[in-house]
C-alpha atoms as an extended CHARMM CRD file, in Angstrom:
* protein
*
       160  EXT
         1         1  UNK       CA             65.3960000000      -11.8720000000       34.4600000000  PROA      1               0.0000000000
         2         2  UNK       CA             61.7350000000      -10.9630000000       34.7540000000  PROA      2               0.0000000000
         3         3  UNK       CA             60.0340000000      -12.7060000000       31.3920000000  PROA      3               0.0000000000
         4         4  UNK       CA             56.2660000000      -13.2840000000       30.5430000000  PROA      4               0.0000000000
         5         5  UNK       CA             53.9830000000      -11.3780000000       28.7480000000  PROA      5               0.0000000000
         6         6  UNK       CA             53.0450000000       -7.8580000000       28.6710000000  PROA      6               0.0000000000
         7         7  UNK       CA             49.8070000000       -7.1450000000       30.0680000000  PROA      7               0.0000000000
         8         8  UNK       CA             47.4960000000       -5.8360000000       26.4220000000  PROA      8               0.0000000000
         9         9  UNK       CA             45.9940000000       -2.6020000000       28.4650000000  PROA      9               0.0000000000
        10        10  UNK       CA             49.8350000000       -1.3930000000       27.9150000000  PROA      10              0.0000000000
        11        11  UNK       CA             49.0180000000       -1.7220000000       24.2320000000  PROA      11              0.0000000000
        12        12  UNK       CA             46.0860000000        0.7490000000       24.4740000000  PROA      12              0.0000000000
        13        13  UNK       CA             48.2190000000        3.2340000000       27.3000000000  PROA      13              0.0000000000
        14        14  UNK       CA             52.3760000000        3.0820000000       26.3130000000  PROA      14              0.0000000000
        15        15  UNK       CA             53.6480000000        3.7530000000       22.9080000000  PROA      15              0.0000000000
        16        16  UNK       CA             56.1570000000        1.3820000000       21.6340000000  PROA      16              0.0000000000
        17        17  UNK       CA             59.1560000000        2.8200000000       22.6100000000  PROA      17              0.0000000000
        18        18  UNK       CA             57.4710000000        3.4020000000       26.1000000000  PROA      18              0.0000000000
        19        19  UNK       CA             56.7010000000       -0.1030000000       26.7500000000  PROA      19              0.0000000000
        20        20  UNK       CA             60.1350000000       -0.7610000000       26.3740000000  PROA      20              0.0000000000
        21        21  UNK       CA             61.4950000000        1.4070000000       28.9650000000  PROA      21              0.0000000000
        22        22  UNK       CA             59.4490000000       -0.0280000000       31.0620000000  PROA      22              0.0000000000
        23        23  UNK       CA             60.8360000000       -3.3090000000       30.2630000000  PROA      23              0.0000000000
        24        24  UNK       CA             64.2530000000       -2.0840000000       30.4580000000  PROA      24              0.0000000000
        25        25  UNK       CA             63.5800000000       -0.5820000000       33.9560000000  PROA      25              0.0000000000
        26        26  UNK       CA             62.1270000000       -3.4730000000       35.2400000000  PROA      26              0.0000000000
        27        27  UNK       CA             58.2750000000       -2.5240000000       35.5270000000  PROA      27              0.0000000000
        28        28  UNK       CA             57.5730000000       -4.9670000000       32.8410000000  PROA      28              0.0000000000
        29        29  UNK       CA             58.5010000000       -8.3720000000       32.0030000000  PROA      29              0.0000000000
        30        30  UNK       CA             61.1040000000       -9.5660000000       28.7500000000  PROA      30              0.0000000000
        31        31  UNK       CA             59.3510000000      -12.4690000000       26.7100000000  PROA      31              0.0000000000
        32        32  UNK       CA             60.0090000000      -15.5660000000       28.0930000000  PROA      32              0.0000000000
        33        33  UNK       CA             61.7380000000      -16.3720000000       24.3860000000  PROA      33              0.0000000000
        34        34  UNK       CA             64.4080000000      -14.3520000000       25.5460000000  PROA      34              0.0000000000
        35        35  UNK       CA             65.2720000000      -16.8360000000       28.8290000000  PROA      35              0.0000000000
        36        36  UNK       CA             64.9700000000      -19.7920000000       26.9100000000  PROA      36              0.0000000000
        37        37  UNK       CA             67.6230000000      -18.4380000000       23.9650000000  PROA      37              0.0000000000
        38        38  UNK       CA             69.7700000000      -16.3540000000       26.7140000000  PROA      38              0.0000000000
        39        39  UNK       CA             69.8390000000      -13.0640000000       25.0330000000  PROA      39              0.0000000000
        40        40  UNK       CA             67.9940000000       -9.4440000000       26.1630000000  PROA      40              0.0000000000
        41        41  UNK       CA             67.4430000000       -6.0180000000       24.9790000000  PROA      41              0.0000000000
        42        42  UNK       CA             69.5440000000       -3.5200000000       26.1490000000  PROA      42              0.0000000000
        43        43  UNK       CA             69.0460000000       -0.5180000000       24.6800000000  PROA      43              0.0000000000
        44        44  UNK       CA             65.9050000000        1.2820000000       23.2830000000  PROA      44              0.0000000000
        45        45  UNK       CA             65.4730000000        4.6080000000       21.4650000000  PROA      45              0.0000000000
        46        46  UNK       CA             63.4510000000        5.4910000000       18.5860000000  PROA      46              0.0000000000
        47        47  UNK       CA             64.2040000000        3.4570000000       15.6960000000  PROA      47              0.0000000000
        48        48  UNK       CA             67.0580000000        1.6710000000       17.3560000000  PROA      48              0.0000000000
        49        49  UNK       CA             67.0780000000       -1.2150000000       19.8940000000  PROA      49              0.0000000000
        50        50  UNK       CA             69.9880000000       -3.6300000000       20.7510000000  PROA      50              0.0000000000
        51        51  UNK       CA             70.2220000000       -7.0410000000       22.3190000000  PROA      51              0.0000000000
        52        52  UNK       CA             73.0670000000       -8.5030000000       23.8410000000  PROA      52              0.0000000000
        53        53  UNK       CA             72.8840000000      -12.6020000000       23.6620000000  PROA      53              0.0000000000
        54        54  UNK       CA             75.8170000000      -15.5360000000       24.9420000000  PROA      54              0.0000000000
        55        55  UNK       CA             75.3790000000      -18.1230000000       22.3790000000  PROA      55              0.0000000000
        56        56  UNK       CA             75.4410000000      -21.5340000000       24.0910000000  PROA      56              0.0000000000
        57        57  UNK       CA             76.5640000000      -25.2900000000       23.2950000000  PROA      57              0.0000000000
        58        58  UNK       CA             73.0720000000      -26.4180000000       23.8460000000  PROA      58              0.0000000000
        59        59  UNK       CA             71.6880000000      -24.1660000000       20.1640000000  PROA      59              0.0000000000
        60        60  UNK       CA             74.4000000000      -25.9790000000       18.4270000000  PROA      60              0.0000000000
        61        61  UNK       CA             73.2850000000      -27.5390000000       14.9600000000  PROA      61              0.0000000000
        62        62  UNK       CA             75.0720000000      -30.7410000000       14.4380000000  PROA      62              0.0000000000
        63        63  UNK       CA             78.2670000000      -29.5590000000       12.8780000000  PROA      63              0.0000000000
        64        64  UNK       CA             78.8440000000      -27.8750000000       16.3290000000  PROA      64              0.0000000000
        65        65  UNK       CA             78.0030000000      -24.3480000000       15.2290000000  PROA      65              0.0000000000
        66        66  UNK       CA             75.3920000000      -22.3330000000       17.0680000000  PROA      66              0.0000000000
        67        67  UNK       CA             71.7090000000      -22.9450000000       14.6510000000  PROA      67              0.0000000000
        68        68  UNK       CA             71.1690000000      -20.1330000000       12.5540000000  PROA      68              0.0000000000
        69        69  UNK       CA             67.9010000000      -20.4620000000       14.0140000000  PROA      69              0.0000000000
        70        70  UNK       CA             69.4050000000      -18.8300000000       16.9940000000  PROA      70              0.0000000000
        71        71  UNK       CA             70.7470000000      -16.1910000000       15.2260000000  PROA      71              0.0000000000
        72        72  UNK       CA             67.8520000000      -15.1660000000       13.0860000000  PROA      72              0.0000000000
        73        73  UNK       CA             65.8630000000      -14.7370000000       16.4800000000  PROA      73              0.0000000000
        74        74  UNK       CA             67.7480000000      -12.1730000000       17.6450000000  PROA      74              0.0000000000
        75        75  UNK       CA             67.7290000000      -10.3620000000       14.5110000000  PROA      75              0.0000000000
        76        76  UNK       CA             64.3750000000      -10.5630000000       14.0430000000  PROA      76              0.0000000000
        77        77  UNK       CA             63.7180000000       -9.6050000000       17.7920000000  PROA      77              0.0000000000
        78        78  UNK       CA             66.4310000000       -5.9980000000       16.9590000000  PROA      78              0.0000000000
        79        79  UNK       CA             64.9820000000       -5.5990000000       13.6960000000  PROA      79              0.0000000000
        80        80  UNK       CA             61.1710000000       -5.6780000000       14.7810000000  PROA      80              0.0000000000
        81        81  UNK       CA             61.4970000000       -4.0070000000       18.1010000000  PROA      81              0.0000000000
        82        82  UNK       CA             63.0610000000       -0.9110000000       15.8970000000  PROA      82              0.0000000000
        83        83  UNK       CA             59.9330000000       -0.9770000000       14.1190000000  PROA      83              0.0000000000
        84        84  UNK       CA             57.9120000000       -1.4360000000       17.2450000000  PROA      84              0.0000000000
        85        85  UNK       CA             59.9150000000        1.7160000000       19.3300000000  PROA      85              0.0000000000
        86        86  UNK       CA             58.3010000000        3.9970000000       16.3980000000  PROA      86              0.0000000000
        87        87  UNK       CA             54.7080000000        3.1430000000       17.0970000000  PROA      87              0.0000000000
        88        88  UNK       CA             52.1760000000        5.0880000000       19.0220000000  PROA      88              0.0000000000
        89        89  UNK       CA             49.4010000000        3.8550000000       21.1080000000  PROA      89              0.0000000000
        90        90  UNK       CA             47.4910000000        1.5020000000       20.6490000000  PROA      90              0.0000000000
        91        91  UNK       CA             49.0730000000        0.0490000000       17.4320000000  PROA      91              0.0000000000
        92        92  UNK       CA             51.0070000000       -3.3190000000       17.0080000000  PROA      92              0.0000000000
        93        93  UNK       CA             52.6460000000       -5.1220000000       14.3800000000  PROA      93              0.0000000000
        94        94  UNK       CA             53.9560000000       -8.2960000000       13.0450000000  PROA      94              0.0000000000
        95        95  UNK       CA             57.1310000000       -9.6450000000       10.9270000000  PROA      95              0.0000000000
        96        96  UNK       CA             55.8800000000      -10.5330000000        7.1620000000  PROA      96              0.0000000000
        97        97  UNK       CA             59.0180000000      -10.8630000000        5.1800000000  PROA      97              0.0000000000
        98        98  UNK       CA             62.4770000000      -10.9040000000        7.0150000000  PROA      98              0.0000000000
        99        99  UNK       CA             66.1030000000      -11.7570000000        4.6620000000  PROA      99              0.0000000000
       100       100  UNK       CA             69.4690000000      -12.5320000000        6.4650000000  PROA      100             0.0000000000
       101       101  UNK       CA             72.6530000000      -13.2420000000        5.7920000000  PROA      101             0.0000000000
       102       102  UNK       CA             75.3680000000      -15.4080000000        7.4270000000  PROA      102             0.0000000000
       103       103  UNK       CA             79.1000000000      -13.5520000000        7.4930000000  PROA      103             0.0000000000
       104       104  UNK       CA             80.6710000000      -15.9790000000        9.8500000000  PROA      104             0.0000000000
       105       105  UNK       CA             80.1390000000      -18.9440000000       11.8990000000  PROA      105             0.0000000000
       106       106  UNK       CA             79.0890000000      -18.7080000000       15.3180000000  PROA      106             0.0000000000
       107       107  UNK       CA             80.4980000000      -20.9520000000       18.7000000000  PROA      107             0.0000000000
       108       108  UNK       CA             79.8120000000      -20.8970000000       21.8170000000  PROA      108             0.0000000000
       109       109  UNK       CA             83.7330000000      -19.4230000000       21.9040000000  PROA      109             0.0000000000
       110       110  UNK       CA             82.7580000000      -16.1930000000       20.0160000000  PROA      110             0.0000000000
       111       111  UNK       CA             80.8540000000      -15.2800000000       23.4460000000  PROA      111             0.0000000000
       112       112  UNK       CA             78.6480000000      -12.3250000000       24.0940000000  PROA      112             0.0000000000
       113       113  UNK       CA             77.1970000000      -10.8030000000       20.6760000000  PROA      113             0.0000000000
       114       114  UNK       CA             75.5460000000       -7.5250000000       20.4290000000  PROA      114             0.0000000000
       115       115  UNK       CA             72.5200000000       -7.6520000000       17.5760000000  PROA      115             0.0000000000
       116       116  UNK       CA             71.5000000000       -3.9260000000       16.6880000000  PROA      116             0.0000000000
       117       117  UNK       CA             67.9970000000       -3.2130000000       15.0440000000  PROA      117             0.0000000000
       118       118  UNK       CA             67.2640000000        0.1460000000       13.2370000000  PROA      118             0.0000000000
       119       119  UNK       CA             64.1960000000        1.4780000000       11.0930000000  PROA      119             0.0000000000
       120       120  UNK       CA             64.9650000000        2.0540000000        7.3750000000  PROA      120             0.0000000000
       121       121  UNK       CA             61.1960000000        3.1530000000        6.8810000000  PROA      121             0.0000000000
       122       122  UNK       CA             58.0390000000        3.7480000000        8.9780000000  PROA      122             0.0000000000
       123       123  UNK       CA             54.7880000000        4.1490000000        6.7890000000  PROA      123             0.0000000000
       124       124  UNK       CA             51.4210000000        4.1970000000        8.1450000000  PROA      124             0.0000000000
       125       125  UNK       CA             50.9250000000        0.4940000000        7.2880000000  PROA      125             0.0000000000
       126       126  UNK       CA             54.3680000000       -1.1620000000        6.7630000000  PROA      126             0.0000000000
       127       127  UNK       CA             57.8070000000       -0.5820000000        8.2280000000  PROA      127             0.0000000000
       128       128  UNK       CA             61.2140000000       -2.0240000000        6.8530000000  PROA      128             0.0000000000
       129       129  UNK       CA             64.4580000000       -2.3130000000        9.3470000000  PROA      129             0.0000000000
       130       130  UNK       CA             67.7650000000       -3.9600000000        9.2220000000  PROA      130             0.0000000000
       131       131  UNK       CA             69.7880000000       -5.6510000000       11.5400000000  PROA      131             0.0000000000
       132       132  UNK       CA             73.6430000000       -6.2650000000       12.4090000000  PROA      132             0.0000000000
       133       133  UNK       CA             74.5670000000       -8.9470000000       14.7000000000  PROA      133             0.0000000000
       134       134  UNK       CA             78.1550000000       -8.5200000000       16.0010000000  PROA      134             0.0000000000
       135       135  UNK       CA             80.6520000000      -10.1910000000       18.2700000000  PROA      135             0.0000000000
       136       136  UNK       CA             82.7960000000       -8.1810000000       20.9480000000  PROA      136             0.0000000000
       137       137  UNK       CA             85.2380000000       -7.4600000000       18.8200000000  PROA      137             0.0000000000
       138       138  UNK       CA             82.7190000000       -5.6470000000       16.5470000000  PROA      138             0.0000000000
       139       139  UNK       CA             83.2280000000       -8.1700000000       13.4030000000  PROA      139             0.0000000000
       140       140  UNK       CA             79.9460000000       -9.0450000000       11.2880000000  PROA      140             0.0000000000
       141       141  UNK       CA             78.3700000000      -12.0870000000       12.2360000000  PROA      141             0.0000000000
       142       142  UNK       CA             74.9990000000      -11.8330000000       10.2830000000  PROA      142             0.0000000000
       143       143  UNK       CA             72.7260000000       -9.0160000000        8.9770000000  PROA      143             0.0000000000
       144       144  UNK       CA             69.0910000000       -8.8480000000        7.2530000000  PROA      144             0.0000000000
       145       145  UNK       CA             66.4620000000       -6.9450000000        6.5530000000  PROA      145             0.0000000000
       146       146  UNK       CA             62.8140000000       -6.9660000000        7.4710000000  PROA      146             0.0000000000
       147       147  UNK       CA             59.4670000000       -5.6930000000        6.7120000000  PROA      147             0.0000000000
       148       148  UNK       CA             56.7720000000       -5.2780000000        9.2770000000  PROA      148             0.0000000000
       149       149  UNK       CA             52.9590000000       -4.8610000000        9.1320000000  PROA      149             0.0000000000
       150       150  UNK       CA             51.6760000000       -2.1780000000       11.6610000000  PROA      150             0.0000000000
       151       151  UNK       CA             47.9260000000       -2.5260000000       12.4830000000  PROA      151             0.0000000000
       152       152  UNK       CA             45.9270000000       -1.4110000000       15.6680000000  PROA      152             0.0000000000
       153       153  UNK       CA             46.3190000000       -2.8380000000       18.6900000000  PROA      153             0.0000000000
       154       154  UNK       CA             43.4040000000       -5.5000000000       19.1850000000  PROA      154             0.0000000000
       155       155  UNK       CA             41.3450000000       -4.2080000000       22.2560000000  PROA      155             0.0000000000
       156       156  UNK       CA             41.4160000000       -6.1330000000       25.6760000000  PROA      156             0.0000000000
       157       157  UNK       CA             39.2460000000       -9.0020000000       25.9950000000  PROA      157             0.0000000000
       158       158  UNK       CA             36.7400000000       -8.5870000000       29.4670000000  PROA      158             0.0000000000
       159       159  UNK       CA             37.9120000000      -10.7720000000       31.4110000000  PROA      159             0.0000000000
       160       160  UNK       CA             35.2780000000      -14.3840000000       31.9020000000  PROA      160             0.0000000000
C-alpha cells in the first residue's frame, strides 16, 4: 500500500471527493495511519466512503478483544472522509465532536470488517455523518455519529 501524506497544492486543485479517487487509483498515497492499523478505503462517492480493515491480535486490549481504540479509528476515518468527499476546493476540515457505540465485541476471529461513512448534513461551516462498522456477515459491530468543522484549506507554505 502506498501511504504518506498528500501533497497540500491538492488541497488548493482536487475537491474532496477528487482527492480520493486519486487515492483509490493509486496517484496518491493512503495515510500512513492506515498501514499501521491495517485497514483502507475502498470506496468513495459523494457523501459515502467505506473502509475495509482485518482486526489483528496485536490491537488487542487486555481482555483479548480488539481496543475500541481501533475501532473508533475507522469510524472516525468513514465518518469524516463522508464529510470530506462533499467539499470543494480548497476547503478542509477537522473532527470536533464524534459519539460511538459498541454492539459487539471484536477478535481477531471476526476477520475482515467493512466500516461505512455517510453525510447526515453538510452546512457551510459544520457537517454531521454517521458511521456503521460491520463484519462479513453484515452484523453491527459499532456505530456513531460525528460532527465536523469545514474551514479553508490553509495555503502552501514556499518552500525554505
Amino acid at each position: 500500500m502506498n501511504v504518506g501524506h498528500i501533497p497540500a497544492e491538492a488541497f488548493h486543485r482536487l475537491s474532496g471527493l477528487d482527492i480520493f479517487r486519486e487515492m483509490l487509483a493509486g496517484r496518491l498515497p493512503g495515510p500512513p495511519i492506515s498501514a499501521t492499523l491495517d485497514f483502507t478505503m475502498t470506496q468513495a462517492d459523494e457523501g459515502f466512503v467505506v473502509f475495509e480493515g482485518m482486526p489483528r491480535h496485536a490491537f488487542d486490549n487486555p481482555l483479548g478483544t480488539v481496543h475500541g481504540g481501533w475501532a473508533a479509528t475507522l469510524l472516525d476515518s468513514a465518518m469524516a472522509c463522508a464529510v470530506h468527499s462533499t467539499l470543494a476546493v480548497g476547503l478542509a476540515y477537522t473532527t470536533v465532536e464524534m459519539k460511538l457505540n459498541y454492539v459487539r465485541p471484536i477478535t481477531e476471529a471476526t476477520g475482515k470488517v467493512r466500516c461505512e461513512g455517510k453525510i447526515v448534513s453538510v452546512g457551510r461551516t459544520l457537517a454531521t455523518s454517521e458511521g456503521r462498522l460491520l463484519d462479513a456477515r453484515g452484523r453491527l459491530l459499532a456505530h456513531g455519529t460525528e460532527t465536523c468543522l469545514i474551514f479553508p484549506a490553509r495555503p502552501e507554505r514556499p518552500a525554505q
